[in-house]
N, C-alpha and C positions, 0 to 999 in steps of 0.2 A: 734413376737416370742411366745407371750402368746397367741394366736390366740383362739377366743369361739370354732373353728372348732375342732381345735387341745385338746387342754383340751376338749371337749368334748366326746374326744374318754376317757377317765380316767374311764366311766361310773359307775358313782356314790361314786368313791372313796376319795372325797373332805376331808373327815374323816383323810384315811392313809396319804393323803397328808399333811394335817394340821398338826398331829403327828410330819412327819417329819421334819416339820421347826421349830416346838416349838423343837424339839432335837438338830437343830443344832443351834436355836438359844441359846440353854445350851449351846453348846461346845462353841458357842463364849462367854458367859456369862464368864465362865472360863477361857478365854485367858484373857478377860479385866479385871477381879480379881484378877488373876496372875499379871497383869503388875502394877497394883494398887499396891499390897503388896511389890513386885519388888522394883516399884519406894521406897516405904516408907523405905523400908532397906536400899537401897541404899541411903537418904539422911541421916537416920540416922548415915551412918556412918561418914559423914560430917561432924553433926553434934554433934558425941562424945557420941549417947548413949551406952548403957550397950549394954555387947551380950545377956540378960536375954530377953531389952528390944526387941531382934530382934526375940527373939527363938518363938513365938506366930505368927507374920506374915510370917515367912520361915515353920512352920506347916498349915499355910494356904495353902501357895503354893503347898507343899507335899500333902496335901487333894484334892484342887483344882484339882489336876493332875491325883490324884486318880479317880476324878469326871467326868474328862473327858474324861479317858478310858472307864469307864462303859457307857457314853451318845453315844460316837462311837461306842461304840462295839452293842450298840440299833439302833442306826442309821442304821448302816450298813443291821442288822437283818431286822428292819421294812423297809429298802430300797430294800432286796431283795425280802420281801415278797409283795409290794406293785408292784414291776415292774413285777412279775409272776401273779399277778392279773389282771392288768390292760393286760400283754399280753394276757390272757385266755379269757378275756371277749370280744378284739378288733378281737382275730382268730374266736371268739363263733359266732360275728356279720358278719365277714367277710364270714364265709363259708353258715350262715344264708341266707346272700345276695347273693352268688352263687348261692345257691338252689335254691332261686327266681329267679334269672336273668336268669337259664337255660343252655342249648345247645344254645340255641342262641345268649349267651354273650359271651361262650367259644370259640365256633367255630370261631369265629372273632379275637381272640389273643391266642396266641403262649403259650403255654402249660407251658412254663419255666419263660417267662414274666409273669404267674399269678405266678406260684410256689416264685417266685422270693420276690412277692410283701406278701405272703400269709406268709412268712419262714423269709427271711433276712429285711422286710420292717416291721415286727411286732418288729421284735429283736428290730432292731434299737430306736424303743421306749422306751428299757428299760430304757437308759441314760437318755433320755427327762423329763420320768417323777418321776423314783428315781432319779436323780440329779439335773439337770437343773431345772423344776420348785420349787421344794422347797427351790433351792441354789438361785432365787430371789428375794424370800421375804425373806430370812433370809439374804442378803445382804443389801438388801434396808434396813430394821430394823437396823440390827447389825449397820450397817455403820451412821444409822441415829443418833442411840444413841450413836455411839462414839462419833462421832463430837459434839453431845450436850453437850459432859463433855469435851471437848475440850474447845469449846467453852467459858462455864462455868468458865473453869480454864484463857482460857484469849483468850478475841474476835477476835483479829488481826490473832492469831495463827488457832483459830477454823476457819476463815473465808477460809483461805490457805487453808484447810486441803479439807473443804467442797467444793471449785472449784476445786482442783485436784481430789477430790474424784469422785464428776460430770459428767467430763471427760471419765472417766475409761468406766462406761457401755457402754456410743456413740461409742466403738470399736465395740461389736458383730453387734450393725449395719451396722455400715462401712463395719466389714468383710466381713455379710453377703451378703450385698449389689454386694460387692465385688468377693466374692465365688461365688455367684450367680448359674453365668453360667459356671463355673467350676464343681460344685456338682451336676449339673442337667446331663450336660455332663460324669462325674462318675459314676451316677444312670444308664443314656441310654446304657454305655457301659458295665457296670457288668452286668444289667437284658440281654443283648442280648448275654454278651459267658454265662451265666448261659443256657438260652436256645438249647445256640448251644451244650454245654456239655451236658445237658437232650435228647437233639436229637441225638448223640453220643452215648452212653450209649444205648438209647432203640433202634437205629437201626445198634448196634454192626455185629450184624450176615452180614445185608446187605455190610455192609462198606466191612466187611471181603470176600464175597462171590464176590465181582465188584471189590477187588484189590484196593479200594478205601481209606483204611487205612493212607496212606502216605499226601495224599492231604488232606483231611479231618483234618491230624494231623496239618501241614501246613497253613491251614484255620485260626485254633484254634491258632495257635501261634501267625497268625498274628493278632489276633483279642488279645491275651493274651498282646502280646506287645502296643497296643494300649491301651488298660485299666492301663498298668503298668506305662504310662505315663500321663496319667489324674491323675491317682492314685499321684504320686510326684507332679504333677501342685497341686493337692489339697492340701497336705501336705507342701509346701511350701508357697505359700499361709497363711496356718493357721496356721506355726512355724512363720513368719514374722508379724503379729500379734500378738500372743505372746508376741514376742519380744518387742514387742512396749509397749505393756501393761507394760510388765517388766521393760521399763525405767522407763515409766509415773508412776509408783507407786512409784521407787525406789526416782526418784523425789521430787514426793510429800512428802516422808515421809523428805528426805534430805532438802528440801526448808521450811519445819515447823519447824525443828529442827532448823537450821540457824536464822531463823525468832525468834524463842523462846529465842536462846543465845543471840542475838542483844536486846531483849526485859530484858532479864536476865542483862545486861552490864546497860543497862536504868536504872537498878532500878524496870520496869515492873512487874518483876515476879522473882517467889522465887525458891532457886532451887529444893526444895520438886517438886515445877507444873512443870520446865523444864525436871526432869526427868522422873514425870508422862508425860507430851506431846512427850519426846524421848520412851516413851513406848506404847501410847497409839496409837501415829500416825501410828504406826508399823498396828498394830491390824487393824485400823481403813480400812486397805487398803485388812486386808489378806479376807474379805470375797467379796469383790470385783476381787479382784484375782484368787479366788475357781470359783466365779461367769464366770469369763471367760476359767477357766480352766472346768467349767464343759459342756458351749455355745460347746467346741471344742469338747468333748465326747459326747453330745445330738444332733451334725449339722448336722449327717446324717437322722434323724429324721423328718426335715425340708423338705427333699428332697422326700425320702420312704412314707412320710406321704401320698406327693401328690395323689402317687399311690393306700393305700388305701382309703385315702376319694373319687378318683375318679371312684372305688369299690362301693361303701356304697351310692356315688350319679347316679352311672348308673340305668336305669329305665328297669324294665325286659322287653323282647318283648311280654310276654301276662300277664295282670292283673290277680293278685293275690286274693283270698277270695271271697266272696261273697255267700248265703246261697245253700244251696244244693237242687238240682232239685229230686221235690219228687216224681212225675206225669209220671216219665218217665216209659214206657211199660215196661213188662217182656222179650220181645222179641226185639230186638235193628236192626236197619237197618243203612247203613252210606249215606250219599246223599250228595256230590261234586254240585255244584248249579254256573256255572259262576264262578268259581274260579280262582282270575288272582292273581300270588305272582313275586315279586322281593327279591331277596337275599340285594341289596344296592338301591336306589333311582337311579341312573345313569348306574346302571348293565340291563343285559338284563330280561328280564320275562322267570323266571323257569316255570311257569303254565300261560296260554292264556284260557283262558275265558274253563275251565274244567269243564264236568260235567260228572259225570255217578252216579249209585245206586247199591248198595247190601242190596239186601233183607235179610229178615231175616233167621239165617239157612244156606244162602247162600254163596259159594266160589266161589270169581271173583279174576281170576289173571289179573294184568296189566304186560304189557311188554312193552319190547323198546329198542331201542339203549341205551347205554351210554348216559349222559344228554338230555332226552326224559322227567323227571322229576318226575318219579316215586320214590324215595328217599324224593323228597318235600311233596308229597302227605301223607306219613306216618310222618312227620316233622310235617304237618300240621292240621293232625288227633291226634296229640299227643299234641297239642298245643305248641312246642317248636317256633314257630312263628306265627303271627296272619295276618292272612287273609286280604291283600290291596281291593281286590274286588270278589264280589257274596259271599256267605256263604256256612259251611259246616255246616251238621247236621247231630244228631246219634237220635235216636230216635222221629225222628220229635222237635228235639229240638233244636234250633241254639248252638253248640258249644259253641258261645260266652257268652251263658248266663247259660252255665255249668262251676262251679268253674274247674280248670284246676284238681287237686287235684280229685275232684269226677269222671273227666271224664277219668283220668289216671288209676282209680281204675278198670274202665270197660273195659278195654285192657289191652290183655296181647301180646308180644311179643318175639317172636324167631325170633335172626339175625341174618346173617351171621357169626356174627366176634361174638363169643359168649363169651361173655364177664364175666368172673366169679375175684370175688375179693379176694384178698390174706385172707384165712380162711379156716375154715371147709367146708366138703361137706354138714352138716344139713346148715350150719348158711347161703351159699350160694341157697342153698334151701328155707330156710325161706324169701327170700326176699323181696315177694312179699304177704307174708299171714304169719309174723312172731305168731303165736295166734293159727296155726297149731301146732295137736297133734299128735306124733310119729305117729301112725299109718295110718293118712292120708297122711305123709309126705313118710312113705316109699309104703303107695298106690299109691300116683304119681310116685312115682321110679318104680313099680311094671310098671305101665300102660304106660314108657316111655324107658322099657324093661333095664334101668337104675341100679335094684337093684341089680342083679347076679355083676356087674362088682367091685359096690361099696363095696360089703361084701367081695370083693377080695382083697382089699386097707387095706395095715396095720392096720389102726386105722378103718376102716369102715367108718360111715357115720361121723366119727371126724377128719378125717384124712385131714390136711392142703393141698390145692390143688396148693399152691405157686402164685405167682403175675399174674394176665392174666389166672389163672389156667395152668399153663405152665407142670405142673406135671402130667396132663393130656390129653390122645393122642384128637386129633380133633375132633372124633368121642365121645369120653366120656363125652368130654366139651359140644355138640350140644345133648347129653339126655339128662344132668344134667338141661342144659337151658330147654328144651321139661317139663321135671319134674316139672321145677321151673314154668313156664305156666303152666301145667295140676294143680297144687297145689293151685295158686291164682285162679282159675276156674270164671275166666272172659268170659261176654257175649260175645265180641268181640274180635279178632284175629288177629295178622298181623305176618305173614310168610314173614321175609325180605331177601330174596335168602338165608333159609332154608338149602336148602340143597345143593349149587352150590359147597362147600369146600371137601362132605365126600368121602370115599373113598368108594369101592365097597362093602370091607369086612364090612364097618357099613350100608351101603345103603340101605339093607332089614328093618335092625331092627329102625331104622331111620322113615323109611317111615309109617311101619307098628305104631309107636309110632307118627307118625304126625298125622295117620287117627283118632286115639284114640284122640289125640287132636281137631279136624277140627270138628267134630261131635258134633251137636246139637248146634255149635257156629256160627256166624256172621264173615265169613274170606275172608279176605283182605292179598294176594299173591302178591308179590312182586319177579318177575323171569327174570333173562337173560338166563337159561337151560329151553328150550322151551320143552324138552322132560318132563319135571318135572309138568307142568301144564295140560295136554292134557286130565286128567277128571274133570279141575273145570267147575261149572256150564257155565262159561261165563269168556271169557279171553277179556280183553279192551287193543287194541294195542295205544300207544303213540308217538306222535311225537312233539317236540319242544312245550310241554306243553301242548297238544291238545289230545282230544281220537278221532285218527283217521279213530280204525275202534274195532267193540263188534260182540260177538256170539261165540257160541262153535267150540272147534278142528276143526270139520270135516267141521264147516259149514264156517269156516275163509279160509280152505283152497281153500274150493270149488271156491270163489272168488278170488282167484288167485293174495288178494290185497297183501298190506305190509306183513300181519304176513307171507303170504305164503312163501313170499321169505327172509324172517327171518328165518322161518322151512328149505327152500332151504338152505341157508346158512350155519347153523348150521348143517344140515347134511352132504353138500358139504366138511366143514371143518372137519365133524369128519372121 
């Protein structure tokens, strides 16, 4: 439960953590001072002293009490300022290690599965490490030193106190042992209706537009009703524990008390120690108690953690760092060389032994059917995955010995699904050359025919574009993206079906803003509208990972091969 992995996530806060157990081990300090004083009045009155003699240790108690308002009410403070640290530093790492791991860690899990683990599996920490760990060592302590003055006052009794005491913690193992596969099962079904609800929400419109609304809701239910009953297995489970605890304490403290009066009837002990041992036993148990009462607020902890250390230990699919390639030419070419890639080990080959060249300057579109693999190709010019066999190269340089970071700075890309993020139109501007000065920032707007529309926009170039840039028509969002390229002013290029979305009305200004982009740079076309490429330099047709056939428009047709009747097609159809 103290796991090096688990505390390790605390990173560095060993400090606040200490903090809080020397405060609770105040607040127990004052329970045991309190039942010290307790006991003594109360023998005193046995034994017939004054009330003058009592007024000095019932002012203790009254202090005491005072004292240990003030150590809780600090507790509490430095518990919640320690459990907002330790979250900010585990999300700092967490989304660290996304960055690294990429598109090719995302794309392999469910969008709501990360949120899941990123949002509700950090929370879950907070219990773990404001309560649960510091509630260990200040039970183990606390409980250590009671039994010593148990002890102390008389062996027989303190030995009782100290096996029932013992006892107590072997419960959150048992529990957990026990929960096990009940809290993993919990985990597996919250993170998948978390998902299903994320997938709900963002494809609202569709549900609505297929009539889909009712099933969908149905789905969700029956998946809500399954989690509703893991949810009680678990709770059930860990009231019944509990409960058990609850005896065994209530026990122990009953079975030392019994033992003390038997000892009391001996002649053993005086009744000053029996009423200290009827006080102290009490204590003796209650941080042991907290102790398990806190295991039941920290368990999910146990569970969610899995999720992020299995975060923090996946290994990105392209290595990270390494020094920056200084040699590289002013003028950049890409060169595919035998390049074979698998999406899984046992899946089929996206790319079979690939090769083609863009020179510099130069614009080559690839085409193809649907999974033909031209999508891998920019995947893997972007390094979001690394190359099973032959190599690719941008400058006569292997790829692989370009830090990924340096080679990303030398491409820019416009794709389809133009992806702008909930902000301004400068700061989604800036994304790519944040170090940009007004004026170059609205000369790419100028050159991507962008800026007329944006000075129309409420706020201007401030004006919030909403989630997906949703507040912006299709045609807005694919300048604003044009801009965002034109402005990082990268050697190299990649058009990923560009323009297969815009409508007529932006088509001109579109095209005319691509040319201003495509010029004097190294582009890499990406097309299923075959009308759309017909003046690149050289179009490479693809088949099942292969270039099956290269040369221009006129000279593709003439051969009468695939692209032809791709052109056939697409004209057939329109």
């Amino acid at each position: 439960m103290l796991t090096r992995r688990l505390l390790g996530l605390s990173g560095g806060l060993r400090l606040h953590l200490v903090l809080l157990v020397l405060l609770g081990l105040g607040v127990t300090a004052t329970y045991v001072g309190q039942g010290l004083l307790i006991a003594r009045v109360i023998a005193g009155v046995f034994t017939g002293d004054v009330l003058a003699a009592m007024f000095v240790p019932l002012l203790g108690v009254v202090g005491l009490q005072a004292v240990r308002v003030v150590l809780l009410w600090l507790r509490e403070e430095r518990a919640m300022i320690t459990a907002g640290l330790v979250k900010e530093r585990v999300r700092t790492r967490l989304y660290g290690r996304l960055l690294e791991l990429g598109p090719g860690y995302v794309i392999r899990e469910r969008t709501g599965t990360v949120t899941s683990t990123f949002v509700d599996g950090v929370e879950a920490l907070e219990k773990y490490f404001a309560v649960f760990v510091p509630q260990v060592f200040m039970s183990i302590i606390g409980a250590a030193v009671i039994a010593l003055i148990i002890v102390i006052l008389d062996p027989v009794v303190g030995a009782i106190v100290i096996v029932c005491a013992a006892l107590v913690p072997l419960a959150p193992r048992l529990s957990r042992r026990l929960m096990g596969g009940t809290s993993k099962e919990w985990w597996r079904l919250y993170r998948e209706i978390y998902a299903e609800n994320l997938d709900a929400v963002q494809g609202m419109g569709t549900l609505k537009a297929f009539g889909a609304t009712e099933q969908r809701a149905a789905d969700l239910h029956a998946q809500a009703e399954a989690f509703s009953k893991a949810s009680i297995r678990l709770t059930l489970v860990s009231v019944m524990f509990l409960g058990i605890v609850g005896v065994a304490e209530s026990a122990g403290t009953a079975l030392s008390v019994g033992v003390g009066a038997l000892r009391l009837a001996d002649g053993a002990l005086l009744v000053g120690g029996l009423l200290t041992i009827l006080l102290l036993a009490r204590e003796a148990f209650r941080p042991l108690h907290d102790l398990q009462a806190a295991f039941h607020q920290a368990y999910a902890a146990f569970t969610t953690s899995e999720g992020i250390l299995a975060v923090l230990d996946a290994e990105p699919e392209v290595p990270h760092g390494g020094a920056r390639i200084a040699q590289l030419p002013s003028e950049l070419d890409i060169r595919f060389i035998d390049v074979g890639f698998r999406y899984r080990e046992d899946g089929p080959q996206a790319l079979n032994g690939l090769s083609f060249h863009v020179a510099p300057q130069e614009t080559v579109a690839l085409v193809g059917r649907s999974g033909a693999g031209k999508t891998t190709v920019v995947s893997l010019l972007l390094r979001f995955f690394q190359t099973q066999e032959g190599r690719i190269e941008v400058g006569g340089t292997d790829v692989r010995q370009i830090p990924p970071e340096q080679l990303r700075s030398l491409i820019a890309v416009v794709a389809q699904d133009s992806y702008l993020f909930h902000g301004t139109v400068r700061r989604n501007l800036l994304l790519g050359r944040p170090e940009a000065s007004g004026a170059d920032l609205e000369a790419a707007a100028c050159a991507a025919e962008a800026h007329d529309f944006i000075s129309r926009l409420p706020q201007g170039y401030e004006t919030i574009v909403g989630e997906r840039g949703l507040k912006l028509s299709g045609g807005e969002r694919q300048r604003i993206t044009i801009a965002r390229a034109l402005l990082k002013d990268a050697p190299l290029l990649i058009l990923d079906e560009a323009t297969s979305s815009i409508d007529s009305a932006n088509e001109a200004a579109i095209l005319r803003a691509l040319e201003r982009l495509t010029a004097g740079r190294t582009t890499l076309v990406i097309a299923h509208r075959l009308s759309t490429v017909r003046h690149a330099d050289r179009i490479i047709v693809m088949e099942a990972g292969r270039a099956v056939e290269a040369g221009a428009h006129p000279e593709l047709l003439e051969r009468r091969g695939t692209y032809a009747r791709l052109v056939a097609a697409q004209e057939g159809a329109a």
